[in-house]
C-alpha positions as CSV (number, residue, x, y, z in Angstrom):
1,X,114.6,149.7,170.1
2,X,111.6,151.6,167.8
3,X,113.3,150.1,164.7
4,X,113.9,146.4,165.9
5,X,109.9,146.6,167.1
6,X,109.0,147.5,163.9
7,X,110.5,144.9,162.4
8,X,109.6,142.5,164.6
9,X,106.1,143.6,164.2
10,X,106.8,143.3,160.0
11,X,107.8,140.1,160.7
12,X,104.6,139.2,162.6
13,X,102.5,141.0,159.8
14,X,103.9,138.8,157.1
15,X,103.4,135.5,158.9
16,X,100.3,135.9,159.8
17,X,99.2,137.0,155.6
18,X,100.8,133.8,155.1
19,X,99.4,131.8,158.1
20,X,95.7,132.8,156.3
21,X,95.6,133.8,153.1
22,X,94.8,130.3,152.0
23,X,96.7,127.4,150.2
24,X,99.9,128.0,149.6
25,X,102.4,126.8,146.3
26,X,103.1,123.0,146.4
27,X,106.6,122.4,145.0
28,X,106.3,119.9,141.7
29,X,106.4,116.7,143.5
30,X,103.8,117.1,146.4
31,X,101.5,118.7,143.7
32,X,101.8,115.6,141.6
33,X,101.2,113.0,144.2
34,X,98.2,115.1,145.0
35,X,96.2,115.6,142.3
36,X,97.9,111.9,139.7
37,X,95.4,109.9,141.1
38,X,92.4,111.9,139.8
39,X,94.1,112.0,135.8
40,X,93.5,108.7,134.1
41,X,94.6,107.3,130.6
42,X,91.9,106.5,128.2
43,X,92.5,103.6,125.5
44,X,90.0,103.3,122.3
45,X,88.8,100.3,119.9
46,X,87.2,99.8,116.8
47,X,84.2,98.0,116.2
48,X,86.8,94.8,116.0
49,X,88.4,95.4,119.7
50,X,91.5,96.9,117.5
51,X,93.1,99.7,119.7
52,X,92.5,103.1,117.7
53,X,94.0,106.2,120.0
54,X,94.7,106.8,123.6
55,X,94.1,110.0,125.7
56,X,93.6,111.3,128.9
57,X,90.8,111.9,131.4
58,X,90.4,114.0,134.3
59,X,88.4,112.8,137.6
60,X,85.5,115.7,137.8
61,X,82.7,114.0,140.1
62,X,82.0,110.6,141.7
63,X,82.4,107.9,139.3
64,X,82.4,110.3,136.5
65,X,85.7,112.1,134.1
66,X,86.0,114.4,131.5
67,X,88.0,114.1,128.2
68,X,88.2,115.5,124.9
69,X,85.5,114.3,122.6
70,X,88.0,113.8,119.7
71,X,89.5,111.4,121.5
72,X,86.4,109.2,121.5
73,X,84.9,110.8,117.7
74,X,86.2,107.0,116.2
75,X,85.5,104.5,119.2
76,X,83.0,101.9,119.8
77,X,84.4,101.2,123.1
78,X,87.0,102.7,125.1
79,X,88.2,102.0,128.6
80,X,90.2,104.4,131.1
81,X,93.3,103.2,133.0
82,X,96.1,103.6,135.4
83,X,98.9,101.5,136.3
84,X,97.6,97.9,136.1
85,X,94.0,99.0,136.9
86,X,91.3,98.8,134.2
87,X,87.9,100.2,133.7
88,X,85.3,100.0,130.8
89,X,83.8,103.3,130.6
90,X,80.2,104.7,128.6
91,X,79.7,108.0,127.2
92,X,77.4,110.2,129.5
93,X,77.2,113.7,127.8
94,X,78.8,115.2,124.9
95,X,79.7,118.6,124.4
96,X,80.9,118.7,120.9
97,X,81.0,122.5,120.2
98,X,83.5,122.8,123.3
99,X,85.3,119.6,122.4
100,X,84.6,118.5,126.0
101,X,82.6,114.9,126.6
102,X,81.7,113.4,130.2
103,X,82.4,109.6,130.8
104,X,80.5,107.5,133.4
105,X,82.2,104.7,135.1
106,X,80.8,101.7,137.2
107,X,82.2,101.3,140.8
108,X,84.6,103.8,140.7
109,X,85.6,105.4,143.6
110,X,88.4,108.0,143.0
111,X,87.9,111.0,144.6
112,X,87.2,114.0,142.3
113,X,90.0,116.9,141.4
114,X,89.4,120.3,142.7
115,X,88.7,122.7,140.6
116,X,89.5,126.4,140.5
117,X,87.0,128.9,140.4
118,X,86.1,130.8,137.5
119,X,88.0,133.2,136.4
120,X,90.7,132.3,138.6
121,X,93.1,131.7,135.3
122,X,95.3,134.7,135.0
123,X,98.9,135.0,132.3
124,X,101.6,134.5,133.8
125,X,100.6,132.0,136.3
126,X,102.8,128.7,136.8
127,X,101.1,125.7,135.5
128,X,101.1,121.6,135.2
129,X,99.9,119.7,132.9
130,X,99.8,115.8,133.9
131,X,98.2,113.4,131.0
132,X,99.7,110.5,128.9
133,X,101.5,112.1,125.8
134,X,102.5,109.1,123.1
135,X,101.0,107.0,126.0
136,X,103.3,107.2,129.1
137,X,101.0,107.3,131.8
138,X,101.0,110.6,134.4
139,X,103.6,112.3,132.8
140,X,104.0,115.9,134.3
141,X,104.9,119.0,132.7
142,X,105.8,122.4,134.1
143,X,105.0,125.8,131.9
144,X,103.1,129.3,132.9
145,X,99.5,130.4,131.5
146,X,101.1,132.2,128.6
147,X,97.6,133.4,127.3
148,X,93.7,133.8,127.5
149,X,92.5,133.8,124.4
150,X,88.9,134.2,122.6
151,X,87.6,136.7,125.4
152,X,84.2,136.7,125.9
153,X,82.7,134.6,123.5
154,X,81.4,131.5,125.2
155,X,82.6,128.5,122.6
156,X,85.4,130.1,121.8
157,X,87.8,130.8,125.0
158,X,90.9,128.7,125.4
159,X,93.9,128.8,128.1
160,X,97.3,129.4,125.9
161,X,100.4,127.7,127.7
162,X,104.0,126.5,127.7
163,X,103.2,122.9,129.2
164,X,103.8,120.4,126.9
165,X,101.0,118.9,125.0
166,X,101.3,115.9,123.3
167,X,99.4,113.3,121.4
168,X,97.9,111.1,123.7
169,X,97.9,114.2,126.2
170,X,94.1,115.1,124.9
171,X,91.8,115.4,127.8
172,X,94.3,115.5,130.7
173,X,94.3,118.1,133.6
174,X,96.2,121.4,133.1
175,X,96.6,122.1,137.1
176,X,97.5,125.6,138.9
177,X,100.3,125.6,141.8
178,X,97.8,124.7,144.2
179,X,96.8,122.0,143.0
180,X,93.7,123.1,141.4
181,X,92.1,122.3,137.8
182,X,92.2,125.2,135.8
183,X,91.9,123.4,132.1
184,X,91.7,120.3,130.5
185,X,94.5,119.8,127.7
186,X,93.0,119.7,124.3
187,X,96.0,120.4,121.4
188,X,99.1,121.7,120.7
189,X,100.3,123.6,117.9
190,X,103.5,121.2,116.0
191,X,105.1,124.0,114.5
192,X,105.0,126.3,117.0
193,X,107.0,124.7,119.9
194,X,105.3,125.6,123.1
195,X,102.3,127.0,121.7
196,X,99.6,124.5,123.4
197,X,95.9,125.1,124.5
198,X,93.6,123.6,127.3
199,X,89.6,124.1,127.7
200,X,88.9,126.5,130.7
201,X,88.0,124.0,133.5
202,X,85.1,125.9,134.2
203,X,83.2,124.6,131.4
204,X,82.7,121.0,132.8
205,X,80.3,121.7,135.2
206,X,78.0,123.4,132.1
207,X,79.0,120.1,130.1
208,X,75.0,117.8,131.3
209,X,72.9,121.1,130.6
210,X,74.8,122.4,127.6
211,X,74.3,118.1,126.2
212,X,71.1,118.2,126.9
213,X,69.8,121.3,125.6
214,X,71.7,120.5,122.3
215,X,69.9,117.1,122.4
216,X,66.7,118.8,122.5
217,X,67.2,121.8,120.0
218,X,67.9,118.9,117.5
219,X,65.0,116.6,118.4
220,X,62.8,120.0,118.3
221,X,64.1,121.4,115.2
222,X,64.6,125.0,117.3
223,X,67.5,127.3,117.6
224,X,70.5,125.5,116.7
225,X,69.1,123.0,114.3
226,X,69.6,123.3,110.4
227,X,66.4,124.1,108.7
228,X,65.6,122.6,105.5
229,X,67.5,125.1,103.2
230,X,70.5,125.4,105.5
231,X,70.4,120.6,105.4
232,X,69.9,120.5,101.5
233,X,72.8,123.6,100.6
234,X,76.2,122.6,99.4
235,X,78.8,121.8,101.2
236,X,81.8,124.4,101.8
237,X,85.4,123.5,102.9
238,X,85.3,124.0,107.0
239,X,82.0,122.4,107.2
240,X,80.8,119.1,108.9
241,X,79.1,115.7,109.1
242,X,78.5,114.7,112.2
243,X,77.4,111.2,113.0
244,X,76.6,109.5,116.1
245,X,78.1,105.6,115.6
246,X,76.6,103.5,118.5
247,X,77.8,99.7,119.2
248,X,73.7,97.8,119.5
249,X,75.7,95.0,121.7
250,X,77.3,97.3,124.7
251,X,75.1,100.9,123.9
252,X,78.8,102.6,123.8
253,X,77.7,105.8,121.4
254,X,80.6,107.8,119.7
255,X,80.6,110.9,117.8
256,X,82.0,110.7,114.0
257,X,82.8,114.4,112.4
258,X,83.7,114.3,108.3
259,X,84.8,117.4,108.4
260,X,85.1,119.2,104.8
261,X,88.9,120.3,104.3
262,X,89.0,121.1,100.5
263,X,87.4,121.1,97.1
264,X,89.3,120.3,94.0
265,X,87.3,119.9,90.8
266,X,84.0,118.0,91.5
267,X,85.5,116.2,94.6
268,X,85.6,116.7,98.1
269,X,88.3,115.6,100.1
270,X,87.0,115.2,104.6
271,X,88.9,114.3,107.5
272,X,92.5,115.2,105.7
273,X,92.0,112.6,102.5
274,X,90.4,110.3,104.9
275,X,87.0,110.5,102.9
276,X,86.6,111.9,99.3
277,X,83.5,112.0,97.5
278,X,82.0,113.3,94.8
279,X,80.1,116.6,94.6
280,X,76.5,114.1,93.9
281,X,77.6,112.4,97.0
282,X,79.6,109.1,95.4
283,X,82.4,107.8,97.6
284,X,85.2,107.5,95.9
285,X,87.7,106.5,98.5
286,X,87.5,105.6,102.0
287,X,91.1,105.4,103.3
288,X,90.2,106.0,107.2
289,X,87.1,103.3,108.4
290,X,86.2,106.3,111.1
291,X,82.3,104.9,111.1
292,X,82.8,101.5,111.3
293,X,81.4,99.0,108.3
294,X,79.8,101.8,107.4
295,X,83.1,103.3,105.9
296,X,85.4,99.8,106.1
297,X,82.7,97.6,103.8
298,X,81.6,100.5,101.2
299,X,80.8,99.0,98.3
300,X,82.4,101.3,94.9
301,X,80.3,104.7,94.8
302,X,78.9,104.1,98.3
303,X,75.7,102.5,99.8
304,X,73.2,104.6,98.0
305,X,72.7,106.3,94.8
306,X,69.8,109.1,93.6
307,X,68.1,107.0,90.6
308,X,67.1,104.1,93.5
309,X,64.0,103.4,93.4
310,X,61.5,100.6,95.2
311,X,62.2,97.5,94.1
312,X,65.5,97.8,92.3
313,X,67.8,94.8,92.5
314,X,71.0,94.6,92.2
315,X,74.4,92.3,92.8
316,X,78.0,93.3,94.3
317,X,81.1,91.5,94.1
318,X,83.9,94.1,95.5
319,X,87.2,94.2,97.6
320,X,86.9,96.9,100.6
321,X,89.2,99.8,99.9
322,X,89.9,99.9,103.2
323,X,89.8,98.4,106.4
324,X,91.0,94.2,106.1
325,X,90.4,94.7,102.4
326,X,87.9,92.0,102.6
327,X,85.9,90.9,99.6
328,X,82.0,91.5,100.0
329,X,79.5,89.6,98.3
330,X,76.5,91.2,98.6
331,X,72.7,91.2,96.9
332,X,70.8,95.0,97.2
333,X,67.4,95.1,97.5
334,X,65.0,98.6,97.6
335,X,62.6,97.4,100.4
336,X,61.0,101.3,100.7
337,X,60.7,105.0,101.5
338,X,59.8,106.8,104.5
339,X,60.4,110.0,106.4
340,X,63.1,110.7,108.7
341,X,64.2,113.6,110.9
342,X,67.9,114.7,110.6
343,X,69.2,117.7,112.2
344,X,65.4,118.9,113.3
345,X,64.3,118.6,109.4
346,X,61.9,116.1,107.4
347,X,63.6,114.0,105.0
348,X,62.6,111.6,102.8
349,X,65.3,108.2,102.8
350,X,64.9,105.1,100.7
351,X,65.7,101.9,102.8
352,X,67.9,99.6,101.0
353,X,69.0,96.2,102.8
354,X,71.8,94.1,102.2
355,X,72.5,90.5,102.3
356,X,75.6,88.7,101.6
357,X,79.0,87.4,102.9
358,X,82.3,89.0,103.6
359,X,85.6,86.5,102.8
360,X,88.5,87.6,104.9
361,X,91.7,87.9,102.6
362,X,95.0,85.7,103.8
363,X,97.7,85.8,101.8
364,X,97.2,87.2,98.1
365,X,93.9,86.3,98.3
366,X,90.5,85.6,100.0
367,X,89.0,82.7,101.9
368,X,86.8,80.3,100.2
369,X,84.6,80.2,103.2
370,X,82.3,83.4,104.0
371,X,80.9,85.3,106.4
372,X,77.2,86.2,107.1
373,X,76.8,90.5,106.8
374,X,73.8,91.8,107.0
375,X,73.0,95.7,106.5
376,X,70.3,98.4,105.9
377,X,71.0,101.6,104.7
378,X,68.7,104.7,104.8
379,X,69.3,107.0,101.8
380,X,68.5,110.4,101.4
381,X,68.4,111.7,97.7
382,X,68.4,114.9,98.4
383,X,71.0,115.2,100.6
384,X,72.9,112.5,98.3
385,X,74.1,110.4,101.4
386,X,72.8,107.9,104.0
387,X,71.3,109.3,107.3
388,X,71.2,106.1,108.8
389,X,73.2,102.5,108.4
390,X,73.2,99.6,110.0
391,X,75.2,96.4,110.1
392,X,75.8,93.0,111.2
393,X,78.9,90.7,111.3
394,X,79.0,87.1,112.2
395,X,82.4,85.9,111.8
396,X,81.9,83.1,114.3
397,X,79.9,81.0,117.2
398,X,81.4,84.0,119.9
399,X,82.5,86.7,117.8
400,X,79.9,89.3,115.7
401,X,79.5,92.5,115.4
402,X,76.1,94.9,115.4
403,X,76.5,98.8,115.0
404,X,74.5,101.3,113.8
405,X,75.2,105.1,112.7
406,X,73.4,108.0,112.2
407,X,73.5,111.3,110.7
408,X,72.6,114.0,113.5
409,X,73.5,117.6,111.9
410,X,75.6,119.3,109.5
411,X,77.7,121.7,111.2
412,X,78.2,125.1,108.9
């Protein structure tokens, strides 16, 4: 009778543990029809409404997600989406160093994901990731939390797991078994097999103050911002341009990162052969339009050059490299100099406006009808580059374009 007590009284023990010691493991299929609504897809498009990249987004507050900000780095617009439902989306804050950027969206009433508390991660765990890898929307994939790694440096930590990570998967939600957001997916590792990452969820809610505060440091020219010896030095591979590229017709703003991958001889070669330049600053080839006209119509050696002065004139008559491959007719005139800040520092950048026409190309060759363009670039001699461009398109009665994009820092 003692022992069947005691085991009744194990058995009693144990249910009530379970009866409140909180939110039990969902099995795969109630966890996904939880926590799908809250993980959207997100598409992209150039400055010419051509789709770019997709990725995912994660529902963090009322009417606003979080994605990875390399998803966005070549958009002028983007939208998020699931199922047959559409909406256009704005950047809010970006968080570049963390690769984590905050979208706002109009009217949009999902309700928010839960998120686990911090610290909450731990190896071994039993995770989901849900996201759109190669596009399929709300895919779900099972793994554990096979690794925290960075420790406790605070730009550096990332969650190390077996779910499968996939292009197109950037950005989605990387969910405990309760249900919870521990990470959002951010890359996986091709040659390793299941060797994927995700940014600790924990970071979003740091993503406004973290934006803003980097905002400010730049503007100010304090602690984070280049100062004028660390603007002007050369370039070194693993270093980066980055550019804010905003559409002047929506306001849609999008980071653009030429990031330095190798030197060979007096050129430098960014974004994987995307961009290669000379060590003076001359483009030589453009092969990825990342910002826009500013890469798709660059004229042979780029839209500046250090013996400009005010007044120069001259003519071009080129084919794009890139893009459409359009032919640009175009007349250069040095209308000034003034001072501009980039990355907290004075510079001094010659304004140089051009006027001209663009002929699309059909066939072998171009039309015989043209295109007003319009542009003004800000060049910088000593840096050897343009801090600032702008352009505009009118290819018809209800179709132009007008985007600008800026030089913001030089990431060392």
């Amino acid at each position: 009778m003692a022992m069947k007590n005691s085991l009744r009284w194990t058995s009693l023990l144990i249910a009530g543990g379970l009866a409140t010691g909180g939110a039990q493991a969902l099995e795969p299929d109630a966890l996904f029809e939880k926590v799908s609504p809250g993980v959207w897809t997100v598409r992209t498009f150039d400055a010419q409404e051509r789709p770019l990249r997709g990725g995912s987004a994660v529902v963090v507050a009322p009417g606003r997600l979080v994605t990875n900000c390399h998803v966005l780095a070549k958009a002028s617009s983007f939208v998020i989406r699931q199922d047959n439902v559409t909406y256009g989306a704005t950047l809010e804050y970006p968080d570049v160093e963390r690769d984590l950027c905050q979208i706002k969206v109009a009217n949009f009433r999902v309700a928010p994901l839960q998120i686990a508390p911090a610290g909450a991660a731990r190896v071994g765990q039993r995770v989901y990731a849900i996201g759109s890898p190669r596009g399929f929307e709300n895919t779900l994939g099972e793994g554990i939390l096979s690794g925290l790694r960075g420790g406790d440096a605070a730009d550096a930590r990332l969650l190390q797991t077996t779910a499968p990570v996939s292009p197109g998967s950037s950005g989605g939600g990387l969910f405990d078994s309760e249900g919870r957001l521990v990470g959002v997916t951010t890359f996986g590792v091709r040659e390793a097999g299941s060797l994927n990452f995700a940014v600790p969820a924990d970071f979003v809610a740091e993503i406004p103050a973290r934006a803003q505060a980097a905002m400010a440091r730049r503007a100010e020219g304090g602690d984070g911002a280049m100062g004028p010896r660390g603007l002007t030095d050369p370039l070194r591979p693993g270093n980066a341009l980055e550019y804010v590229r905003t559409d002047r017709l929506t306001g849609n703003r999008a980071s653009v990162v030429y990031r330095l991958d190798r030197i060979t001889g007096d050129e430098l070669f960014f974004n994987m052969g995307g961009r290669i330049e000379k060590a003076d600053g001359r483009v030589v080839t453009v092969a990825s339009p990342a910002g826009g006209y500013f890469d798709s119509s660059s004229p042979p050696g780029g839209w500046g050059r250090k013996d400009i002065k005010p007044g120069m004139r001259w003519h071009l008559d080129y084919v794009a490299t890139t893009g459409e491959k359009w032919r640009h007719e175009l007349d250069a005139v040095v209308v000034g100099e003034r001072s501009m800040r980039v990355d907290g520092t004075e510079v001094r950048a010659v304004q140089i406006a051009y006027t001209g026409w663009i002929y699309a190309s059909y066939g072998t060759g171009a039309s015989l009808v043209g295109t007003p363009f319009e542009a003004t670039a800000w060049y910088a001699r000593e840096l050897g580059r343009v801090v600032r461009f702008e352009a505009q398109h009118r290819r018809g009665n209800s179709s132009s374009t007008s985007e600008s994009i800026e030089l913001v820092r030089v990431i060392r």
